[in-house]
N, C-alpha and C positions, 0 to 999 in steps of 0.2 A: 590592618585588614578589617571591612566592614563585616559586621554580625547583623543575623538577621534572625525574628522572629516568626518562626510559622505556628498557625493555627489552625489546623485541616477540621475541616468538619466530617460527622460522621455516616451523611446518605451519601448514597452515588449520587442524587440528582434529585431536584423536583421537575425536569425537562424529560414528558415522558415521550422520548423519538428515539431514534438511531439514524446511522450514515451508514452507508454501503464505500470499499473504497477495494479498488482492482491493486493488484501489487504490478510497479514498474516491469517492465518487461525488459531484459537484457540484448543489449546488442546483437549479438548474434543470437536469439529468440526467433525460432519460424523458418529460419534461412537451412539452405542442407547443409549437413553438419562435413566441415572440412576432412572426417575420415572418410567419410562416401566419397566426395569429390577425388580424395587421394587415390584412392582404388581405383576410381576409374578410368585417371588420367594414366595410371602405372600402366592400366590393360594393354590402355591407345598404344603408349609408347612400347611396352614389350607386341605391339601386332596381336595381341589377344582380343576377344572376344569379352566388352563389357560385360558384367553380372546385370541379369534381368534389375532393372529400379526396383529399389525398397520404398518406396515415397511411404509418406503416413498422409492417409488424406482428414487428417485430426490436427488439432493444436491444444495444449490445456493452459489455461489460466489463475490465477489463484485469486480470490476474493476473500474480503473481511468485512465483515459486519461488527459495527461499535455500537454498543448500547449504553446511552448515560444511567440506566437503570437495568438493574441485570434481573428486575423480577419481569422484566417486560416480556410476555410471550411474542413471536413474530412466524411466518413462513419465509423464507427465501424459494423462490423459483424464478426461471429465466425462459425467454420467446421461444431458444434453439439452441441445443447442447443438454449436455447432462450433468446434474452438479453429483458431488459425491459426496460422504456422509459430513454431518458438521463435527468439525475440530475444535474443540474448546482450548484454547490459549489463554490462561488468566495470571501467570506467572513471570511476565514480560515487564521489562524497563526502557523507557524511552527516554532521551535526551534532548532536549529541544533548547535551542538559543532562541531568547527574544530582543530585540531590539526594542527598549521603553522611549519614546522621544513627548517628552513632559507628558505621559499620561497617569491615572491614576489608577488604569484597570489594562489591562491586556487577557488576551482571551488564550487559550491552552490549542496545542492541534486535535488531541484526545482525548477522553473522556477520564480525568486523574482521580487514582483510585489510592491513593497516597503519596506523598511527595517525600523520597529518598534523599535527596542533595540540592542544595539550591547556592546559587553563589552571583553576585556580581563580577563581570570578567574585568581585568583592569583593577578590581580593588577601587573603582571609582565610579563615585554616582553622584549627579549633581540637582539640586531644588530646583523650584522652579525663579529662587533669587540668584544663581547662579553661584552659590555656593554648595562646596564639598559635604555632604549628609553623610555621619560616618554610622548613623548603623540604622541607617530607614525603617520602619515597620510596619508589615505588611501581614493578611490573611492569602493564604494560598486555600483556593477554594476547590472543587471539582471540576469546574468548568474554566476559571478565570482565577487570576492574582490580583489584586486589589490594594491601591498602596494608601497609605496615610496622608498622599503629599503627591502631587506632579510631581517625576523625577527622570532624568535622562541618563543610559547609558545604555547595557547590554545584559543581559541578567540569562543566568543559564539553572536551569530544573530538569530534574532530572526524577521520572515520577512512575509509577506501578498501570500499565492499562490491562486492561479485558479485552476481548476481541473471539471471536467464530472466525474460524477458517474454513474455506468452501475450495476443493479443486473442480474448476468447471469445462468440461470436457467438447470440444466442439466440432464434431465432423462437419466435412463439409460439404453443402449443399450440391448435388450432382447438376441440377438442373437451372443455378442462377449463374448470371454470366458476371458479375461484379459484388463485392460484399459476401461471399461467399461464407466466413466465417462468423457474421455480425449477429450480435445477441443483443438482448436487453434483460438485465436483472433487478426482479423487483421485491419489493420484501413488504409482506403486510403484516398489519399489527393493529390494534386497536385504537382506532380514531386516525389515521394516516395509512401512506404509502409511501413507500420511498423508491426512484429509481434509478438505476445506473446503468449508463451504454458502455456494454462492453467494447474496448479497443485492441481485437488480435496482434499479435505480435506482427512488426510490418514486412516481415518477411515469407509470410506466410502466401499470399499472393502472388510474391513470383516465384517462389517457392511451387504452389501449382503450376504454373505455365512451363518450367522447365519440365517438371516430371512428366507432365502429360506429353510431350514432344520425345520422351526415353534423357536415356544419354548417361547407363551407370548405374552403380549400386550406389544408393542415396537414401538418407535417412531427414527428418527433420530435427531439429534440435528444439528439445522444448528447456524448458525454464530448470532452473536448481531447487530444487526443495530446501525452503528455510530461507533462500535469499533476501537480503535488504529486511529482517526480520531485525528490531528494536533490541 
């Protein structure tokens, strides 16, 4: 089994930025949530009288802010919606597989605030003479890994981030006929801006068209709190 050498250094970064990044939206995210539709087809079929629609004319989203440096003061704010207060998450472990194919650096997803576990998958890594390197030696940086040598295989890390959490609240616009839900969130900070289009969950749109037509006691379905969280 190959052994590996880390050497984490000790800032979060001399890159002084951040990235804004939306959390995935789940499948049924926006769409009416399958107990409303249940009710109201029970009503049809018993001859009853639907319940007046619940519709939500809202959707919520969850947003993260990465900071490679956690002294960096920033604002978050956005076009249309309302963000709610910041959630500080610095207690979190991420797992990322990298595929190495003869490089001597590869770059991290997140901003690595120490690295927990690191391993070659396979127990096998090869130079760049196409021989077996049985214990490569590398610096694991904040940003990037960095090897001693081209080397090819699959290497897994498994490393500590930070992050803000933002739930971003979006009624919807009464008076537009398409985009109804669409934001933009920007974040400033000193020397930069950074920004990101929000993407509503895609159900959210016909999700209106039904409710405004009736048809049921209906609810929207929004996202799970904590989801796809590291």
């Amino acid at each position: 089994m190959n052994t590996l050498t880390l050497n984490l250094s000790n800032s979060a970064s001399s890159r002084d930025t951040l990235w804004i990044e939306q959390e995935q939206a789940g499948q049924a995210d926006g769409y009416l949530s399958r107990a409303g539709m249940y009710r109201s087809i029970q009503a049809l079929l018993n001859q009853e009288m639907p319940d007046e629609p619940e519709c939500v004319n809202e959707c919520v989203v969850t947003l993260y802010v990465y900071r490679f440096d956690l002294a960096l003061a920033y604002r978050l704010d956005v076009s249309h919606g309302h963000l709610g207060a910041r959630i500080t998450e610095d207690d979190l472990y991420f797992t990322e597989k990298i595929k190495v194919s003869m490089d001597d650096e590869v770059k991290l997803k997140y901003p690595c605030f120490g690295v927990v576990e690191s391993r070659w998958l396979g127990d096998v890594v090869y130079d760049q003479d196409g021989m077996q390197s049985v214990a490569p030696s590398f610096v694991a940086g904040v940003e990037k890994i960095s090897f001693a040598a081209p080397v090819y295989g699959t290497f897994a890390v498994t490393y500590r981030i930070h992050r803000d959490k933002y739930l971003l609240s979006l009624p919807k616009r009464e008076t537009a006929i398409e985009n109804k839900y669409s934001s933009v969130a920007f974040a400033l900070f000193t020397g930069g801006l950074e920004l990101l289009e929000v993407d509503p969950p895609a159900g959210v749109e016909q999700t209106d068209m039904v409710c405004t037509g009736g048809g049921g006691s209906t609810s929207i379905a929004g996202p799970a709190d904590g989801r796809n969280i590291p």
